[in-house]
LUMVO-50969 format. One line per field, with one value per atom (N, C-alpha, C): residue in one letter; x, y, z; residue number from 1. Coordinates in nm, 2 decimals. Atoms other than C-alpha are relative to their C-alpha. Layout:
N
base = c(a,...)
u = c(X,...)
v = c(Y,...)
w = c(Z,...)
ronu = c(NUM,...)
This chain:
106
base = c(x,x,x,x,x,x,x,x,x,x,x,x,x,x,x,x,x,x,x,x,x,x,x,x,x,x,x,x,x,x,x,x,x,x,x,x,x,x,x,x,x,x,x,x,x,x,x,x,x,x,x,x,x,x,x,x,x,x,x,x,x,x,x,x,x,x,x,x,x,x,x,x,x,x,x,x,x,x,x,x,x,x,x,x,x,x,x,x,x,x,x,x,x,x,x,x,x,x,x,x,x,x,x,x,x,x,x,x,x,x,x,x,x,x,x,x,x,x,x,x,x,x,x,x,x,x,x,x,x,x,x,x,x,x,x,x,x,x,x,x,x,x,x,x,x,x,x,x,x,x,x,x,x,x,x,x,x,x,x,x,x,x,x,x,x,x,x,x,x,x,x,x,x,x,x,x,x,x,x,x,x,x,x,x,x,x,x,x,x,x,x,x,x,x,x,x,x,x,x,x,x,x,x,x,x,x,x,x,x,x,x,x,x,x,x,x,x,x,x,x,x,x,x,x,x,x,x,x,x,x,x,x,x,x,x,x,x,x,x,x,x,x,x,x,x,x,x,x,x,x,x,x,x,x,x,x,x,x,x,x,x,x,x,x,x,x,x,x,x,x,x,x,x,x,x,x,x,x,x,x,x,x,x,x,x,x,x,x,x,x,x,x,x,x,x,x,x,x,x,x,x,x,x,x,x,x,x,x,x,x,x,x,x,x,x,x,x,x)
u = c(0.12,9.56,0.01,-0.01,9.53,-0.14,0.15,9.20,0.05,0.01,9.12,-0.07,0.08,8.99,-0.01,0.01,8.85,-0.13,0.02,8.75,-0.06,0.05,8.45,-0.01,0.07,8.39,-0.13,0.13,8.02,-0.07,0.09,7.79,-0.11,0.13,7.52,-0.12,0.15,7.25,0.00,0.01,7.33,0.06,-0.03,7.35,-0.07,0.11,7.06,0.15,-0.08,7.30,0.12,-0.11,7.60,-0.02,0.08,7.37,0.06,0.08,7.29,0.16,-0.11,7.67,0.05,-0.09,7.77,-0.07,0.06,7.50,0.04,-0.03,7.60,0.20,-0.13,7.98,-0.08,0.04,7.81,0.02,0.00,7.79,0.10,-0.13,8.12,0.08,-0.13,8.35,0.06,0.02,8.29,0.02,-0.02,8.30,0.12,-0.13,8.63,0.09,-0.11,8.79,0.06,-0.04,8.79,-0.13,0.08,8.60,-0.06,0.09,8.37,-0.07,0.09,8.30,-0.16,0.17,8.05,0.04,0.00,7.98,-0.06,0.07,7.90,-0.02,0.07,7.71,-0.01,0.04,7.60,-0.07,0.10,7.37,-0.01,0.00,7.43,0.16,-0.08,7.69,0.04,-0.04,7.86,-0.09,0.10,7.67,0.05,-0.11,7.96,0.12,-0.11,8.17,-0.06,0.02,8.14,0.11,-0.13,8.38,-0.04,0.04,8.40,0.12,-0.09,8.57,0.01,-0.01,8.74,0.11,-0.16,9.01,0.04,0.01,9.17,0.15,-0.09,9.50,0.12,-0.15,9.83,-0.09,0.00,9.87,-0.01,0.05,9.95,-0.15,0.11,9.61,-0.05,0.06,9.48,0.04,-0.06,9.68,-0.14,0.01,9.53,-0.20,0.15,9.14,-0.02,0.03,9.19,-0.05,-0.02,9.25,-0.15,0.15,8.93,-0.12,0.14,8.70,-0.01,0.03,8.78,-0.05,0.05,8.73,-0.15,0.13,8.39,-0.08,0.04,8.13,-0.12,0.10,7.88,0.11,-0.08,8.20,0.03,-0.06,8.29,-0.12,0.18,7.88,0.00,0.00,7.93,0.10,-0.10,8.28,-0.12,0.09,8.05,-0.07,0.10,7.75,0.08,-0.09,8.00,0.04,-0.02,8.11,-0.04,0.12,7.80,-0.03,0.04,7.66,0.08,-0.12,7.95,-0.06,0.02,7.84,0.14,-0.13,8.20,0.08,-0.10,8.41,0.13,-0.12,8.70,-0.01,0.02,8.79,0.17,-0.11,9.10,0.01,-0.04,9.23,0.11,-0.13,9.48,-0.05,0.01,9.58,0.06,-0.03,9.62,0.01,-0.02,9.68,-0.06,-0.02,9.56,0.06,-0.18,9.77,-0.06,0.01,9.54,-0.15,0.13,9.29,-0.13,0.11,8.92,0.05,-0.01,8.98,-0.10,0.10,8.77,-0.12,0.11,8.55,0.05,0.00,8.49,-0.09)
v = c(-0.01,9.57,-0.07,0.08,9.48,0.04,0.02,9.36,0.00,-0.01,9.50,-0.05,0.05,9.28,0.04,-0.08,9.45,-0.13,0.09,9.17,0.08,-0.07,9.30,-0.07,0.08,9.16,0.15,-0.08,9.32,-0.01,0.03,9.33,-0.08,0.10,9.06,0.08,-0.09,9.31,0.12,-0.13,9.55,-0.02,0.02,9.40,0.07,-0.09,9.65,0.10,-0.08,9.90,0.02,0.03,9.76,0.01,-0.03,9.73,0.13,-0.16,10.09,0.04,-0.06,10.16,-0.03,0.06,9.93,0.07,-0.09,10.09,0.13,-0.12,10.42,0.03,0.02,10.30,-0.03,-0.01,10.15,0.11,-0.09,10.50,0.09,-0.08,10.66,0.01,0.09,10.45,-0.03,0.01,10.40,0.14,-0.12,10.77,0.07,-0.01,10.80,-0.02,0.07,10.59,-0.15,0.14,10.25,-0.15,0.08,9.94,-0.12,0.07,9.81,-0.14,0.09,9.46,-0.02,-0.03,9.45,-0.01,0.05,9.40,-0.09,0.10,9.09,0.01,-0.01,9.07,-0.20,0.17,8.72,-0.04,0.09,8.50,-0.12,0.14,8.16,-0.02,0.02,8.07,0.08,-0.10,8.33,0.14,-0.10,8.60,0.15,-0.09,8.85,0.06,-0.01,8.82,0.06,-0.06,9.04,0.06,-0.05,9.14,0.11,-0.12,9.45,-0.04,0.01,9.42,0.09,-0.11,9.65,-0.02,-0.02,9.69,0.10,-0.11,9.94,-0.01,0.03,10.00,-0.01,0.03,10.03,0.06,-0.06,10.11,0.12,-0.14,10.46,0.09,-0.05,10.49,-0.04,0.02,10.35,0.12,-0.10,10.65,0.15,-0.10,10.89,-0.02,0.00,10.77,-0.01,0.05,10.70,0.19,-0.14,11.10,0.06,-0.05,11.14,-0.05,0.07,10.92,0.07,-0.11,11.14,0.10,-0.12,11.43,0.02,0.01,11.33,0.00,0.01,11.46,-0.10,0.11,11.17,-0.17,0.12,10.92,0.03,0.00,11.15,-0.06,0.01,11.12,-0.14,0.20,10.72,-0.01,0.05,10.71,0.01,-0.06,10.94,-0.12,0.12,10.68,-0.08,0.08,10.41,0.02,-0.04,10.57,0.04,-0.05,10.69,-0.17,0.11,10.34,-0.12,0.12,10.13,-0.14,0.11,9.85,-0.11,0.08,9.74,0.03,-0.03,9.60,-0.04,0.00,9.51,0.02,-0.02,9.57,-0.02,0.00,9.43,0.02,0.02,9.48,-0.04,0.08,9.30,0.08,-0.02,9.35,-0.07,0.12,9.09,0.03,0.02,9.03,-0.11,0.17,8.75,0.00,0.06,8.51,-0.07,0.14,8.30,0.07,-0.12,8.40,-0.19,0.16,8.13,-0.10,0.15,7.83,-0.05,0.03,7.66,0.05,-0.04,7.93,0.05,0.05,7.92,0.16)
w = c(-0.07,8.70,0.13,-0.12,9.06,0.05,-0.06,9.27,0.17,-0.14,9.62,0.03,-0.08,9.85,0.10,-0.16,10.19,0.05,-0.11,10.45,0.10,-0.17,10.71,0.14,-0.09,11.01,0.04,-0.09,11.10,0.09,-0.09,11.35,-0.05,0.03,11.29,0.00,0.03,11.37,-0.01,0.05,11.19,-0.15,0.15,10.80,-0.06,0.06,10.68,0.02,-0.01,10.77,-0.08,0.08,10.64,-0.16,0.09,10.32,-0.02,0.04,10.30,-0.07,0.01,10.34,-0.14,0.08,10.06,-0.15,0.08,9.82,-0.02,-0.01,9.87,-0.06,0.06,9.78,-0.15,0.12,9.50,-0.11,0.14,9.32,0.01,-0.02,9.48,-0.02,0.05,9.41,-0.16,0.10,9.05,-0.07,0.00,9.01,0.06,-0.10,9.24,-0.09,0.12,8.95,0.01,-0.02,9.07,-0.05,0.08,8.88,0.09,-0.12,9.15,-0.06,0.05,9.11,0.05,-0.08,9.42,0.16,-0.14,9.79,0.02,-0.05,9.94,0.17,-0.12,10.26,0.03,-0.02,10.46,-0.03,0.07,10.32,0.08,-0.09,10.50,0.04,-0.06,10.70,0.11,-0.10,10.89,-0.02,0.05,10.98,0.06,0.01,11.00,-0.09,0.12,10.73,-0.15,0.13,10.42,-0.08,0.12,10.10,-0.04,0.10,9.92,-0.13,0.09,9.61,-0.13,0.11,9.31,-0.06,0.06,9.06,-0.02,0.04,8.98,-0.06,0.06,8.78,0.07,-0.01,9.00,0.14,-0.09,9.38,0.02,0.01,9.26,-0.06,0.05,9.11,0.12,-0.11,9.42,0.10,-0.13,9.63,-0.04,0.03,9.39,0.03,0.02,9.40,0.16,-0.19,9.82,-0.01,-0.04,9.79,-0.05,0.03,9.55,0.10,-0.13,9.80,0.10,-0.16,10.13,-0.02,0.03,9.91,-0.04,0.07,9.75,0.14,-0.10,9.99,0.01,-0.07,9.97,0.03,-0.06,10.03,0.17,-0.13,10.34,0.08,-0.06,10.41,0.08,0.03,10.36,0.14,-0.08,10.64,0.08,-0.10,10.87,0.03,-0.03,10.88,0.06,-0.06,10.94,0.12,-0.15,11.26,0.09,-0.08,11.36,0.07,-0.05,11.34,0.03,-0.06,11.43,-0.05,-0.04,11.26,-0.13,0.04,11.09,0.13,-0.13,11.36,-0.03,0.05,11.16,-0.16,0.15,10.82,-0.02,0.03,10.64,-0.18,0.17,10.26,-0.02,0.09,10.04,-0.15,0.17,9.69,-0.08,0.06,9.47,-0.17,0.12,9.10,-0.08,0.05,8.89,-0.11,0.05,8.78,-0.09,0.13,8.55,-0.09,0.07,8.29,0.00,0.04,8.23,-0.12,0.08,8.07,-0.10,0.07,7.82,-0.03,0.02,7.72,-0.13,0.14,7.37,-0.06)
ronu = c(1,1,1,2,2,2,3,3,3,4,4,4,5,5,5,6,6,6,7,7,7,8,8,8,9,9,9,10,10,10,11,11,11,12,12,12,13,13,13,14,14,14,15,15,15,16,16,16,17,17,17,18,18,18,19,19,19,20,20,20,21,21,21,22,22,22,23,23,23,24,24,24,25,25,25,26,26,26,27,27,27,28,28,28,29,29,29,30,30,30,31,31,31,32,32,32,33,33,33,34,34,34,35,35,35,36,36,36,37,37,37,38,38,38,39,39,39,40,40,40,41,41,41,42,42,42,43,43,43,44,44,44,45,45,45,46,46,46,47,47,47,48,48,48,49,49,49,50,50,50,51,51,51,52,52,52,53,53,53,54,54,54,55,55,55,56,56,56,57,57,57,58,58,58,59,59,59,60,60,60,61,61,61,62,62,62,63,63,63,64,64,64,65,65,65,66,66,66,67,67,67,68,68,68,69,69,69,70,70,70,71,71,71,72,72,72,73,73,73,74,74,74,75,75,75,76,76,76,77,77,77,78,78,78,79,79,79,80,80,80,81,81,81,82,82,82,83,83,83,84,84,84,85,85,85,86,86,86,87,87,87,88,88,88,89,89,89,90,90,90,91,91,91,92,92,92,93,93,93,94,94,94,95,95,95,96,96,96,97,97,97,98,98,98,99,99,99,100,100,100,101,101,101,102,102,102,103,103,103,104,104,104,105,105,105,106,106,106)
């Protein structure tokens, strides 16, 4: 199993927006074949920076669900929006692994 992390940088005034976007992944993504933990948005601090995060089982399962998300037309709906309203101005992802499992839970 591996965890994708996608790093936004967004427009400060346009977090409703960003919202909407991340909601609308909420029910695509999950249905695509990937195990959506969640999106996080700003809260305090920066008020640009937001995560999206998911697991899913191998990079080749990742090749194969990138291919179901383009295809799925309320994901294509979801890019669309995004480029209508410009309000992600970067976006990066990693994929990571973990290495350690919780401790002391009983």
């Amino acid at each position: 199993m591996i965890t994708c992390f996608i790093r936004y940088e967004i427009d400060p005034f346009k977090k409703e927006e960003f919202a909407a976007y991340c909601r609308t992944w909420g029910e695509v993504i999950p249905r695509c074949g990937a195990d959506l933990i969640g999106y996080f948005g700003p809260h305090e601090g920066s008020a640009t920076t937001a995560y999206g995060v998911y697991n899913i089982e191998s990079l080749a399962a990742y090749e194969a669900y990138r291919t179901r998300l383009l295809a799925d037309p309320l994901g294509r709906e979801n890019y669309a929006f995004a480029r209508k309203e410009r309000f992600i101005l970067n976006e990066n992802r990693i994929f990571l692994k973990n290495v350690s499992s919780p401790t002391g839970r009983d």
